[in-house]
N, CA, C and O atoms as a Maestro MAE file, in Angstrom:
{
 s_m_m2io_version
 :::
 2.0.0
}

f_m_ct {
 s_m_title
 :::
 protein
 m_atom[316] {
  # First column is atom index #
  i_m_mmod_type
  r_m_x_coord
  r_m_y_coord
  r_m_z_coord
  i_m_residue_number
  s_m_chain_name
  s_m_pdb_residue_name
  s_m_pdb_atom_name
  i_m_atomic_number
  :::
  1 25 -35.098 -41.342 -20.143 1 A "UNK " " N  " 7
  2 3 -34.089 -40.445 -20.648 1 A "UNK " " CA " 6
  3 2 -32.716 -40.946 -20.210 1 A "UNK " " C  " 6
  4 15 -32.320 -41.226 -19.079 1 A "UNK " " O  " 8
  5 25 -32.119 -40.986 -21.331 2 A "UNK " " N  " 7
  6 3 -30.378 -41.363 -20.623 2 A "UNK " " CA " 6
  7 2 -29.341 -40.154 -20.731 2 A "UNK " " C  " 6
  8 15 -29.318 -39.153 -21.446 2 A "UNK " " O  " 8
  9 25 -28.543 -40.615 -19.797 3 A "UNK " " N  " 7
  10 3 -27.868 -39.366 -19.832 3 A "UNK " " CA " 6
  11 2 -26.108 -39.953 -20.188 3 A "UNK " " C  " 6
  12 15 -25.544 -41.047 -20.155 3 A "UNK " " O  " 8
  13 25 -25.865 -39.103 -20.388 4 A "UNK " " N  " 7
  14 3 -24.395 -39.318 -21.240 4 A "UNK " " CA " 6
  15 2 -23.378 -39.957 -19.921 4 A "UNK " " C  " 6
  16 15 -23.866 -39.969 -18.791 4 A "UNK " " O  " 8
  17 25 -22.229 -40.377 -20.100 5 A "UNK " " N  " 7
  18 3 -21.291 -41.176 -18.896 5 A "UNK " " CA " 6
  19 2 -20.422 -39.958 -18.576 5 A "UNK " " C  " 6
  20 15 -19.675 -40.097 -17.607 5 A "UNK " " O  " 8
  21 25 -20.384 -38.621 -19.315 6 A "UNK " " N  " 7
  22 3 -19.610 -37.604 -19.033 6 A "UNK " " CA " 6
  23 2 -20.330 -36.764 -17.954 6 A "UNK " " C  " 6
  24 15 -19.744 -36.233 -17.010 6 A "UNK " " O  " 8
  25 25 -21.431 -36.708 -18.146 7 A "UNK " " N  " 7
  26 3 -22.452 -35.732 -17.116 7 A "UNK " " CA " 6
  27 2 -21.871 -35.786 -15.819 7 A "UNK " " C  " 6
  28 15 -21.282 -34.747 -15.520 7 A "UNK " " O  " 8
  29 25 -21.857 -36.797 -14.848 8 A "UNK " " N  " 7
  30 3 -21.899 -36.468 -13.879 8 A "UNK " " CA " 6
  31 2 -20.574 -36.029 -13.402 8 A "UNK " " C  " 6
  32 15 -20.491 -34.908 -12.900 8 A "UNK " " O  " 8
  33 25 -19.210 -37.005 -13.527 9 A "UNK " " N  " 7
  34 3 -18.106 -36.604 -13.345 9 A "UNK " " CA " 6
  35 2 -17.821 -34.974 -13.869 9 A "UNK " " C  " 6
  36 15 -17.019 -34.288 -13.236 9 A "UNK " " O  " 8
  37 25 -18.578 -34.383 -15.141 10 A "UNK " " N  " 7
  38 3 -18.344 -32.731 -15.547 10 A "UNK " " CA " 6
  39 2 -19.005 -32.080 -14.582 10 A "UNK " " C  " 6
  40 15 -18.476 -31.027 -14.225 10 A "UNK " " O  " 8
  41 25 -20.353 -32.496 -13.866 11 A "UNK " " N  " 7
  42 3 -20.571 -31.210 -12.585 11 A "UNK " " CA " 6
  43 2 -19.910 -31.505 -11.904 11 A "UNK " " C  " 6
  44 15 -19.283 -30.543 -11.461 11 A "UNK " " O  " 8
  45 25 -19.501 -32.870 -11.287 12 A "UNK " " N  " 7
  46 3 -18.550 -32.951 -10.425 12 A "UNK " " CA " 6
  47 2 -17.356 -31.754 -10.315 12 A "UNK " " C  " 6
  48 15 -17.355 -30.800 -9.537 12 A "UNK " " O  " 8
  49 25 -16.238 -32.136 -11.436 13 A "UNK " " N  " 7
  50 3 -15.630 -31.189 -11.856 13 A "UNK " " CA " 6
  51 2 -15.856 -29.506 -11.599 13 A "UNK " " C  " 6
  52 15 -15.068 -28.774 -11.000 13 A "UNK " " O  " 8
  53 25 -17.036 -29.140 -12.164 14 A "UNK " " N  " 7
  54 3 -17.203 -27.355 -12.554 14 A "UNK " " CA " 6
  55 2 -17.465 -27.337 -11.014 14 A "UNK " " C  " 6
  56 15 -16.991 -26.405 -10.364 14 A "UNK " " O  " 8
  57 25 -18.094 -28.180 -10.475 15 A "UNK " " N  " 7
  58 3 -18.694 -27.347 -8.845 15 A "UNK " " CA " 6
  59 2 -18.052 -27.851 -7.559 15 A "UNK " " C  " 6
  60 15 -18.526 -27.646 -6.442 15 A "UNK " " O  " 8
  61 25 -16.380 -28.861 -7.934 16 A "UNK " " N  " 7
  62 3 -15.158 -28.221 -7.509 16 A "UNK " " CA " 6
  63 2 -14.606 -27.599 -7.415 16 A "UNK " " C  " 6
  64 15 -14.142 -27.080 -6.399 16 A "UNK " " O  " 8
  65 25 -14.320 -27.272 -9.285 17 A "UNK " " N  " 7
  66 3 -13.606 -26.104 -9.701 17 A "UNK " " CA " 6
  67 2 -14.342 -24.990 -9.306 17 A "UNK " " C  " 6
  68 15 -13.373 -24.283 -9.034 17 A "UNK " " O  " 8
  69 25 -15.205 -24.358 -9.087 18 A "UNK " " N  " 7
  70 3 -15.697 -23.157 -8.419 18 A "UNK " " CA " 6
  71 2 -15.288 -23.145 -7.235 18 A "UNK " " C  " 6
  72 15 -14.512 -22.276 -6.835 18 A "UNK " " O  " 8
  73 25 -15.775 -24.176 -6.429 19 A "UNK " " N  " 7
  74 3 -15.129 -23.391 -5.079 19 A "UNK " " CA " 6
  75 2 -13.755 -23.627 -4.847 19 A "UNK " " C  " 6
  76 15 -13.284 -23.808 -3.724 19 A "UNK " " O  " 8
  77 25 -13.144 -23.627 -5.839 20 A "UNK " " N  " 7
  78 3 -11.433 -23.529 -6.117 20 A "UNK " " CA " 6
  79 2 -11.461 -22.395 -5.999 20 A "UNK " " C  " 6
  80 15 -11.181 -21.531 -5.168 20 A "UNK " " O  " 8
  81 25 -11.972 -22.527 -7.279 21 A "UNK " " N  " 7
  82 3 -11.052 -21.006 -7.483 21 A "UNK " " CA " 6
  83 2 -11.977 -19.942 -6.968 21 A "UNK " " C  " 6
  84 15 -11.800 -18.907 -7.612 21 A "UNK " " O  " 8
  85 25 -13.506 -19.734 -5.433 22 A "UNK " " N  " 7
  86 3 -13.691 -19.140 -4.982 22 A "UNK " " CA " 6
  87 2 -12.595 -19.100 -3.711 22 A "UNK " " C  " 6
  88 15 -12.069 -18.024 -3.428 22 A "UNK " " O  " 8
  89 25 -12.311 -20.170 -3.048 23 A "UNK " " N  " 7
  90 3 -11.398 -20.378 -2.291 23 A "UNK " " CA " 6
  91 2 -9.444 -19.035 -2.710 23 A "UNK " " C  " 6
  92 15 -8.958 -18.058 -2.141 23 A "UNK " " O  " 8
  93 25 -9.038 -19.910 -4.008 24 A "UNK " " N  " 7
  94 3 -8.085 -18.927 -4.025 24 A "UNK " " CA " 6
  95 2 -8.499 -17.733 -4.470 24 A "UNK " " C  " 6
  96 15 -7.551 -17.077 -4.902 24 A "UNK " " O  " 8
  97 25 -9.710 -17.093 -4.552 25 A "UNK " " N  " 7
  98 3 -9.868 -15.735 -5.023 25 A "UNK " " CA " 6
  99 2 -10.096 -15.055 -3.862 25 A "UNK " " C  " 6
  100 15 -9.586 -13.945 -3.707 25 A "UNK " " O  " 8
  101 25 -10.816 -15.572 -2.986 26 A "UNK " " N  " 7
  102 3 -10.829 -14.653 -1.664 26 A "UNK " " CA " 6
  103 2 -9.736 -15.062 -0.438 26 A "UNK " " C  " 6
  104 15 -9.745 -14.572 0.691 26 A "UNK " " O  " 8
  105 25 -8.732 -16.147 -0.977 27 A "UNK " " N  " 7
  106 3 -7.915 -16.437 0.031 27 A "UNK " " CA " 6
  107 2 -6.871 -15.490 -0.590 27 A "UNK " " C  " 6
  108 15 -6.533 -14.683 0.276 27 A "UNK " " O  " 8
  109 25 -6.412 -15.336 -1.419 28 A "UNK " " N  " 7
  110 3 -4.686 -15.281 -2.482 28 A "UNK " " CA " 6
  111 2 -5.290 -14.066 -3.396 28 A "UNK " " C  " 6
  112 15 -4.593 -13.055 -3.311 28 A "UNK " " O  " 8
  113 25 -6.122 -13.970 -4.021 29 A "UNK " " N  " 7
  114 3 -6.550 -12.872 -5.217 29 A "UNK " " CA " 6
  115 2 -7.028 -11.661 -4.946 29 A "UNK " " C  " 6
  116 15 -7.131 -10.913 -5.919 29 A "UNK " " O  " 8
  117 25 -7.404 -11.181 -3.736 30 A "UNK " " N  " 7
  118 3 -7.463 -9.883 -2.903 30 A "UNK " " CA " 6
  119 2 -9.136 -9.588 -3.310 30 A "UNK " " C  " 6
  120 15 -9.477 -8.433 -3.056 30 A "UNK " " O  " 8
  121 25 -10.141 -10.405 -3.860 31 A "UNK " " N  " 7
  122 3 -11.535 -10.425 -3.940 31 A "UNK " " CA " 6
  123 2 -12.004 -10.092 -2.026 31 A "UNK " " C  " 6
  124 15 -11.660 -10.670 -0.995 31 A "UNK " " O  " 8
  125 25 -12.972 -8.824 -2.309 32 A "UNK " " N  " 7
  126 3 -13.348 -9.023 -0.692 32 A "UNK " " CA " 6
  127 2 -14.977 -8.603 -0.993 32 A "UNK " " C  " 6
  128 15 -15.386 -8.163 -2.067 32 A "UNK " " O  " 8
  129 25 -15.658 -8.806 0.012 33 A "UNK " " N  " 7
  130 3 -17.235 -8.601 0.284 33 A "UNK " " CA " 6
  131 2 -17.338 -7.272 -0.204 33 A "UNK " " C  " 6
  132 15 -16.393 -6.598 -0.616 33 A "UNK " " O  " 8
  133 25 -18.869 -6.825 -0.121 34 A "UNK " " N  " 7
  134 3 -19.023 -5.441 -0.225 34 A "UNK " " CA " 6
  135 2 -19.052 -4.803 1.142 34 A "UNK " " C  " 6
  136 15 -18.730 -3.615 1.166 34 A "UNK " " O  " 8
  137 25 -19.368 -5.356 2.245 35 A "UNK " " N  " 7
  138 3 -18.936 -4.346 3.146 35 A "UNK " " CA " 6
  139 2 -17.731 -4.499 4.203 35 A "UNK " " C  " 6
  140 15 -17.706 -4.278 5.414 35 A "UNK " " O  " 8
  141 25 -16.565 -5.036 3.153 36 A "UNK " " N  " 7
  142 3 -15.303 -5.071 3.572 36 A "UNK " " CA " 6
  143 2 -14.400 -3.591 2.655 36 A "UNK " " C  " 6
  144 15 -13.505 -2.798 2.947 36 A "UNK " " O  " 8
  145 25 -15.177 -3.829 1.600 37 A "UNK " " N  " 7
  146 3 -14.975 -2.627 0.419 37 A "UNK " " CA " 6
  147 2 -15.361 -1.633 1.167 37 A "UNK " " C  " 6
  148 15 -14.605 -0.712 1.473 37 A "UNK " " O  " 8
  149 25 -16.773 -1.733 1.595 38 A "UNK " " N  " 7
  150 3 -17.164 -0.586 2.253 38 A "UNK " " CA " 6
  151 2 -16.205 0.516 3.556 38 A "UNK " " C  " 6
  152 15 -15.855 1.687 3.704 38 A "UNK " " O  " 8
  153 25 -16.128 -0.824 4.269 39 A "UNK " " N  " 7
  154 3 -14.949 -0.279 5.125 39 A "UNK " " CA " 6
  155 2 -14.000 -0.068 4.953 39 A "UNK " " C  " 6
  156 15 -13.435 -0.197 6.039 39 A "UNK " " O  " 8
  157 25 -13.209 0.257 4.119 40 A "UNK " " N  " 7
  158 3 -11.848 0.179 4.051 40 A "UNK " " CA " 6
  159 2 -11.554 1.275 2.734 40 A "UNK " " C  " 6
  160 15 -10.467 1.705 2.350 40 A "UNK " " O  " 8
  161 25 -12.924 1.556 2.198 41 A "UNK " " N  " 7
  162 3 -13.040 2.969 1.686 41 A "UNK " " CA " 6
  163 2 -13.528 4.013 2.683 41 A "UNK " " C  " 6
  164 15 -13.125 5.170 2.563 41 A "UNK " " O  " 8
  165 25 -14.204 3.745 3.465 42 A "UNK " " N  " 7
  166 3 -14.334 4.564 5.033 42 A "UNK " " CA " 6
  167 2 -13.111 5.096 5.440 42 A "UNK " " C  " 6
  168 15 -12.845 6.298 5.410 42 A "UNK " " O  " 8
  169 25 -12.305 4.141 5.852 43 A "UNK " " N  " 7
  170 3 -10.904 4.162 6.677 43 A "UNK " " CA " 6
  171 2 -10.077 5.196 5.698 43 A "UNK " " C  " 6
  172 15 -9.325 6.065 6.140 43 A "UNK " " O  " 8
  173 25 -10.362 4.942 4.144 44 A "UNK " " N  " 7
  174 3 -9.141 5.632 3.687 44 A "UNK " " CA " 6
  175 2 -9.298 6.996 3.028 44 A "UNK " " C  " 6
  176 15 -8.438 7.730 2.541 44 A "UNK " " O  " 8
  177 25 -11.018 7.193 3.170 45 A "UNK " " N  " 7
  178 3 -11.400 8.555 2.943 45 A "UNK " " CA " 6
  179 2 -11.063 9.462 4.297 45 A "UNK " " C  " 6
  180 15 -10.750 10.635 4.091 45 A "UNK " " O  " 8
  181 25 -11.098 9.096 5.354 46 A "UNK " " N  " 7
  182 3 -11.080 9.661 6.736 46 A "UNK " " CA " 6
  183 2 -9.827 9.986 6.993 46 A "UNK " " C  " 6
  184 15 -9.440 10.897 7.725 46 A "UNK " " O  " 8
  185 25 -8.887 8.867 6.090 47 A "UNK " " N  " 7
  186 3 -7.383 9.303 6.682 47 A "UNK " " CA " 6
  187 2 -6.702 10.046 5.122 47 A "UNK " " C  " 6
  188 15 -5.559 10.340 4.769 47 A "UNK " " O  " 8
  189 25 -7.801 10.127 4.598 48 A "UNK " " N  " 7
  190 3 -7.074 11.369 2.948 48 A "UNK " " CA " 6
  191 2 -7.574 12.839 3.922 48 A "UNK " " C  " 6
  192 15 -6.820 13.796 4.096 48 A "UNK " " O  " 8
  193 25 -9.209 12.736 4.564 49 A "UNK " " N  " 7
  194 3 -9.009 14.081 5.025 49 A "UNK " " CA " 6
  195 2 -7.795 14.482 6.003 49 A "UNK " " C  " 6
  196 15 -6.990 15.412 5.975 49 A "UNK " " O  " 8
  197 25 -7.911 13.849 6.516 50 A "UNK " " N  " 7
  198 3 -7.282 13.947 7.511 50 A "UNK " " CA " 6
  199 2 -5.790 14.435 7.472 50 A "UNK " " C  " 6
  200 15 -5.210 15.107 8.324 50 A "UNK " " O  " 8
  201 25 -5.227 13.868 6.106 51 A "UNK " " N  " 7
  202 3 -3.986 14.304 5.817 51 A "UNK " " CA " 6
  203 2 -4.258 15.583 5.353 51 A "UNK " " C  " 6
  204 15 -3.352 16.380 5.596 51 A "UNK " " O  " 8
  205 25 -5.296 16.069 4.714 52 A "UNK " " N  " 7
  206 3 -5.124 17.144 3.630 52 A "UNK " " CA " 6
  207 2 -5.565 18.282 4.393 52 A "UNK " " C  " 6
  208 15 -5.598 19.336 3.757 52 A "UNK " " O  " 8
  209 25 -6.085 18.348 6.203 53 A "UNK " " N  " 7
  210 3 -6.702 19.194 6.550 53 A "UNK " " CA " 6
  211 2 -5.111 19.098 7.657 53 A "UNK " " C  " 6
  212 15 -5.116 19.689 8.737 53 A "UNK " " O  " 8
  213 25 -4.259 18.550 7.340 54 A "UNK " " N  " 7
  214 3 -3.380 18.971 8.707 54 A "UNK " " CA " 6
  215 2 -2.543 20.165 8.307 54 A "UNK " " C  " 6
  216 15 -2.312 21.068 9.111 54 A "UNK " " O  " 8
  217 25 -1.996 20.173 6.812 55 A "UNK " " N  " 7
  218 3 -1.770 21.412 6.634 55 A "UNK " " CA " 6
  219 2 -2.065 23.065 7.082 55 A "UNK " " C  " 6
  220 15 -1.679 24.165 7.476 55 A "UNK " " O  " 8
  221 25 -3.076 22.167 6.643 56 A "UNK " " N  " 7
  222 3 -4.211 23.900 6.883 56 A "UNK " " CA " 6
  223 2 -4.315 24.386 8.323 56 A "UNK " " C  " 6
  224 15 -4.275 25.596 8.542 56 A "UNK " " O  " 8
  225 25 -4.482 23.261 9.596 57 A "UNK " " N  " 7
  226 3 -4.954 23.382 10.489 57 A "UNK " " CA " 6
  227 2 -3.542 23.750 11.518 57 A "UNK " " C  " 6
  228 15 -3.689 23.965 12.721 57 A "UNK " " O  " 8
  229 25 -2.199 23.780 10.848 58 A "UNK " " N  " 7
  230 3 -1.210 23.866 11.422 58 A "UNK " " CA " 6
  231 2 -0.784 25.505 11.239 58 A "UNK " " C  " 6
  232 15 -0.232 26.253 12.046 58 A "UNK " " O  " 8
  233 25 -1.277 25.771 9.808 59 A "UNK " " N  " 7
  234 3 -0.905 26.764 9.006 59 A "UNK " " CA " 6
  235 2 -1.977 28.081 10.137 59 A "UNK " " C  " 6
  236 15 -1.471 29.091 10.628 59 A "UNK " " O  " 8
  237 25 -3.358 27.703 10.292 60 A "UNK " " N  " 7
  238 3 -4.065 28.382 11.111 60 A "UNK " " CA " 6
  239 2 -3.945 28.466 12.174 60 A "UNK " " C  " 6
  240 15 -4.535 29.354 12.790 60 A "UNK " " O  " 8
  241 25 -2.918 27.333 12.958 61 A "UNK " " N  " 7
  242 3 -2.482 27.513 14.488 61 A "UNK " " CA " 6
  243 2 -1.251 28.697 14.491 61 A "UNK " " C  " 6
  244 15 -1.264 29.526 15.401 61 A "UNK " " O  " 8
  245 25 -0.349 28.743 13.602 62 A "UNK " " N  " 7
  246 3 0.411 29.790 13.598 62 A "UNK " " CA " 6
  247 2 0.211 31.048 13.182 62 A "UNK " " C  " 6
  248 15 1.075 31.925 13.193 62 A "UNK " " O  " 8
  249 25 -1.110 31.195 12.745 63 A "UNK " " N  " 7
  250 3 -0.927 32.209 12.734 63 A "UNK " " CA " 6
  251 2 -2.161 33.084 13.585 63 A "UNK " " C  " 6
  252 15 -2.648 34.207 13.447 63 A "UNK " " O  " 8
  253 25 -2.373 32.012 14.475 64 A "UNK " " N  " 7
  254 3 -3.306 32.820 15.427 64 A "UNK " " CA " 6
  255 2 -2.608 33.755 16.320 64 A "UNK " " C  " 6
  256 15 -1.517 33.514 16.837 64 A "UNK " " O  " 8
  257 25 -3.626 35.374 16.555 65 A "UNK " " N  " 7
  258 3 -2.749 36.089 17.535 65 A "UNK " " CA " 6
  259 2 -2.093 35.759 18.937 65 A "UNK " " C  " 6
  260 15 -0.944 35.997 19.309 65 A "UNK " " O  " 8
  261 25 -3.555 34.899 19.887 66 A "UNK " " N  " 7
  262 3 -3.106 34.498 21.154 66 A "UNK " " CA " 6
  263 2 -2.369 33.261 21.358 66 A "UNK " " C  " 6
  264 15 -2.362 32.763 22.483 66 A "UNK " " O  " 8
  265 25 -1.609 32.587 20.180 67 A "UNK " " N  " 7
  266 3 -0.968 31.477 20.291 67 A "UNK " " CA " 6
  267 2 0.004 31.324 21.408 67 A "UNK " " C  " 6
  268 15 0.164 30.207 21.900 67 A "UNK " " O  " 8
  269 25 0.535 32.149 21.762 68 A "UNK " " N  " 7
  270 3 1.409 32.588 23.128 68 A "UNK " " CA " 6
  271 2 0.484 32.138 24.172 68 A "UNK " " C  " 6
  272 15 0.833 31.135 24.796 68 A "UNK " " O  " 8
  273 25 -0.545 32.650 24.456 69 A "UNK " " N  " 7
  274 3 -0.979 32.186 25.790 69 A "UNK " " CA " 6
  275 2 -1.939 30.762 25.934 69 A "UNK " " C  " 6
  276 15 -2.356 30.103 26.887 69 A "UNK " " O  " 8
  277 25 -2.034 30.680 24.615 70 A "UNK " " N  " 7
  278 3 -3.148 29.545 24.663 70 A "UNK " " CA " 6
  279 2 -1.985 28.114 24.802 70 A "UNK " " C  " 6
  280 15 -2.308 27.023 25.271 70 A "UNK " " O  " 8
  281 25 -0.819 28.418 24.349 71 A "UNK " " N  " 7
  282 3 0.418 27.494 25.038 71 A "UNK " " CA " 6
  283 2 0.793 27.482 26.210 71 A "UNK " " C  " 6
  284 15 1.057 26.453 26.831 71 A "UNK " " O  " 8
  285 25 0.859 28.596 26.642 72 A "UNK " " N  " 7
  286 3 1.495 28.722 28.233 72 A "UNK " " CA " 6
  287 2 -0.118 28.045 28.722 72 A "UNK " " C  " 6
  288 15 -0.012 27.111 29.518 72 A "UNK " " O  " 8
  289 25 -1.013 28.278 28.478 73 A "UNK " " N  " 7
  290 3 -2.504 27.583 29.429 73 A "UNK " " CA " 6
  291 2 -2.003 26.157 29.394 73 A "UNK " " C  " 6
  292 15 -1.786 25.613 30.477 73 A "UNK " " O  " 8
  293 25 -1.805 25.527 28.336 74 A "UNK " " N  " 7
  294 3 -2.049 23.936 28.110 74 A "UNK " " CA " 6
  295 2 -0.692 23.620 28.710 74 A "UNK " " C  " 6
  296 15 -0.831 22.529 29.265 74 A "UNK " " O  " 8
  297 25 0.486 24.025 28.859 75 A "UNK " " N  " 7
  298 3 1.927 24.243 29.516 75 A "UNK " " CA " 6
  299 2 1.399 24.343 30.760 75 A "UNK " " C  " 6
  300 15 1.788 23.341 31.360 75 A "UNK " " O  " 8
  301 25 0.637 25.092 31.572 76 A "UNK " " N  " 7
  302 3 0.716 25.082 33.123 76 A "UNK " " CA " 6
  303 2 -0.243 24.308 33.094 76 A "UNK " " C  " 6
  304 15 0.032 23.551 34.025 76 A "UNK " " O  " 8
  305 25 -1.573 23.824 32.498 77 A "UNK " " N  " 7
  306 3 -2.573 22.735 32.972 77 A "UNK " " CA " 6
  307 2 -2.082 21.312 32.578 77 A "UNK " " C  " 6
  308 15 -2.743 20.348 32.963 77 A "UNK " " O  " 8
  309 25 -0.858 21.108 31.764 78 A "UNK " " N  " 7
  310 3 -0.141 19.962 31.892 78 A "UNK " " CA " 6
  311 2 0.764 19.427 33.151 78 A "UNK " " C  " 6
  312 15 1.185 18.320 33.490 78 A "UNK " " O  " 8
  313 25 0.844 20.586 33.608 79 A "UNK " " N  " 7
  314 3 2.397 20.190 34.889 79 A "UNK " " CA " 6
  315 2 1.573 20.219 36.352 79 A "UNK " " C  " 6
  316 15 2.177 20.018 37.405 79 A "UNK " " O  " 8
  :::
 }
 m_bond[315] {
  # First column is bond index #
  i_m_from
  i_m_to
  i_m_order
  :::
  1 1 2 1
  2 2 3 1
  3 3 4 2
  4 3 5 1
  5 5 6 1
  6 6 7 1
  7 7 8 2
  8 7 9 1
  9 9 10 1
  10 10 11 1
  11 11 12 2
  12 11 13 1
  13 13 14 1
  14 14 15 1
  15 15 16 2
  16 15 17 1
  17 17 18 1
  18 18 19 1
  19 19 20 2
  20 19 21 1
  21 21 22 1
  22 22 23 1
  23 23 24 2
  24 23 25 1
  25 25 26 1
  26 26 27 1
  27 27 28 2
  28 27 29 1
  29 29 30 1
  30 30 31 1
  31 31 32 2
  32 31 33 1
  33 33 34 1
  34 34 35 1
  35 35 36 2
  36 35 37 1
  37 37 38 1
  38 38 39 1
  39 39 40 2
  40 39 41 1
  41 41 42 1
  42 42 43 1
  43 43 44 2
  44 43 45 1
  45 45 46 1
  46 46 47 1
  47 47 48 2
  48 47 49 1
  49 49 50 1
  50 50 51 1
  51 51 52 2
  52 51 53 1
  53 53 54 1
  54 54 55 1
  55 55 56 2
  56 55 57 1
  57 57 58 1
  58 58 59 1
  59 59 60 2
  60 59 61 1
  61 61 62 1
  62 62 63 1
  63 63 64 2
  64 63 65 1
  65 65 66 1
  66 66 67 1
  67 67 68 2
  68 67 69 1
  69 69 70 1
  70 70 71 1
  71 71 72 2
  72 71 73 1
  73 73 74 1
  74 74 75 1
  75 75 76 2
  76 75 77 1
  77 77 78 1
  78 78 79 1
  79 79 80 2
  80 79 81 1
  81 81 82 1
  82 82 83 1
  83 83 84 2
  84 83 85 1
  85 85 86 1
  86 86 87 1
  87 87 88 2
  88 87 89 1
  89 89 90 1
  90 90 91 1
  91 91 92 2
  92 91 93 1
  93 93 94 1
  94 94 95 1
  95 95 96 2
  96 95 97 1
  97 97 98 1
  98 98 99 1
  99 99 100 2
  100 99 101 1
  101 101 102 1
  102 102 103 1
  103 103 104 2
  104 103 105 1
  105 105 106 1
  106 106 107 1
  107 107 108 2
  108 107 109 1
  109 109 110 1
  110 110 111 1
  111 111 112 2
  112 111 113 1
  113 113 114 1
  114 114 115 1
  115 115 116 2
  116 115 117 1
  117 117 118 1
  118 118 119 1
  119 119 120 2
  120 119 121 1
  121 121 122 1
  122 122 123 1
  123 123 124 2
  124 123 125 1
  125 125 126 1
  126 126 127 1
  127 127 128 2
  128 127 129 1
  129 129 130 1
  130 130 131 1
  131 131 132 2
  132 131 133 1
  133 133 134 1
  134 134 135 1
  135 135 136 2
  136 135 137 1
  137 137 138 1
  138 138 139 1
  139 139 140 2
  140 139 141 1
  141 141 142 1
  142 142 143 1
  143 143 144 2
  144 143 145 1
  145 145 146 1
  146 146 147 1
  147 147 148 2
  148 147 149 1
  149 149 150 1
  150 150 151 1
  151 151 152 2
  152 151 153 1
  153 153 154 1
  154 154 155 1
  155 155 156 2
  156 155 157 1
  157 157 158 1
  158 158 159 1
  159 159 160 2
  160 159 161 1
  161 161 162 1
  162 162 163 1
  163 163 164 2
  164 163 165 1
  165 165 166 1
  166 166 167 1
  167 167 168 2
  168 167 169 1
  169 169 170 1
  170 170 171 1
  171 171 172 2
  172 171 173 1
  173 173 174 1
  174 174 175 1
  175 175 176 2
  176 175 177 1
  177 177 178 1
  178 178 179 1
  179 179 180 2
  180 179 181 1
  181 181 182 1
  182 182 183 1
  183 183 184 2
  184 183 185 1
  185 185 186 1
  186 186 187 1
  187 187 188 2
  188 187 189 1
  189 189 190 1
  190 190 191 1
  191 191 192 2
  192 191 193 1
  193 193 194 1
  194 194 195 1
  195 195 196 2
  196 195 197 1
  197 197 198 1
  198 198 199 1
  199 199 200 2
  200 199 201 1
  201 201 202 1
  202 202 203 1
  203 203 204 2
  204 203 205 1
  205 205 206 1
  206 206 207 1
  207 207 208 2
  208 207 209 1
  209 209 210 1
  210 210 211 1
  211 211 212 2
  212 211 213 1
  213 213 214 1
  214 214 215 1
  215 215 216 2
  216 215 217 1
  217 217 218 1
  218 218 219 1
  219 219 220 2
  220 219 221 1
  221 221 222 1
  222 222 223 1
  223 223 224 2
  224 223 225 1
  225 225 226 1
  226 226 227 1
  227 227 228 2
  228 227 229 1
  229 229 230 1
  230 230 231 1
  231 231 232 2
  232 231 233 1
  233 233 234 1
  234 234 235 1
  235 235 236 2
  236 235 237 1
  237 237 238 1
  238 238 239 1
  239 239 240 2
  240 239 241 1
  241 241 242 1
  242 242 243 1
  243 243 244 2
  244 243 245 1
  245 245 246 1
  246 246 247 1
  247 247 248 2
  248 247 249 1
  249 249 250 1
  250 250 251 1
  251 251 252 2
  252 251 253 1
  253 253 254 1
  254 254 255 1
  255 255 256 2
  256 255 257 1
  257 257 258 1
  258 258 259 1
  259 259 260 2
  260 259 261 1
  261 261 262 1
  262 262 263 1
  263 263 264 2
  264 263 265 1
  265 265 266 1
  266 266 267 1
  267 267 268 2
  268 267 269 1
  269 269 270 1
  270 270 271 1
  271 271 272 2
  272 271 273 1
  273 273 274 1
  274 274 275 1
  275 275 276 2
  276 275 277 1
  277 277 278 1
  278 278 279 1
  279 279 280 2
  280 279 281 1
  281 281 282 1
  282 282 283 1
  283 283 284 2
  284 283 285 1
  285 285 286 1
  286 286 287 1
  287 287 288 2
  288 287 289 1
  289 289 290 1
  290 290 291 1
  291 291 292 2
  292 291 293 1
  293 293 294 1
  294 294 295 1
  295 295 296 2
  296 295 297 1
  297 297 298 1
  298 298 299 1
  299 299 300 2
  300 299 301 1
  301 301 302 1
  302 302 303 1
  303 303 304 2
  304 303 305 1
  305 305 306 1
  306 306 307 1
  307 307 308 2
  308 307 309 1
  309 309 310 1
  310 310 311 1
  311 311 312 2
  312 311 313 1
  313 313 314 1
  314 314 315 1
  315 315 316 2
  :::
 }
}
């Protein structure tokens, strides 16, 4: 069987060019793993609650009755 004079120099080529352009896709093109995805949808679900429960949790500190003393406690067990 013969093979053509283009063959080898064209894989040459394509299975450069792949890890080219795997190289600039995960260096420069913002391509990441799945459990880089994973993490970093972790991180940014934790810090959406987190924003959306400080409201609330500020809104419920004021308007607790013993807020007066439960300050003066953490005020004298600070000093």
């Amino acid at each position: 069987m013969n093979t053509p004079e283009w063959l080898k120099p064209g894989i040459y080529g394509a299975l450069i060019g792949a890890i080219f352009v795997g190289m600039v896709g995960f260096t420069w093109g913002g391509w990441v793993t799945g459990s880089t995805a994973n993490d970093r949808a972790m991180v940014m679900s934790r810090d959406d609650v987190v924003a959306s429960m400080v409201p609330v949790c500020l809104d419920m500190a004021r308007s607790d009755p013993t807020r007066a003393d439960k300050l003066a406690t953490i005020r004298a067990a600070s000093t």
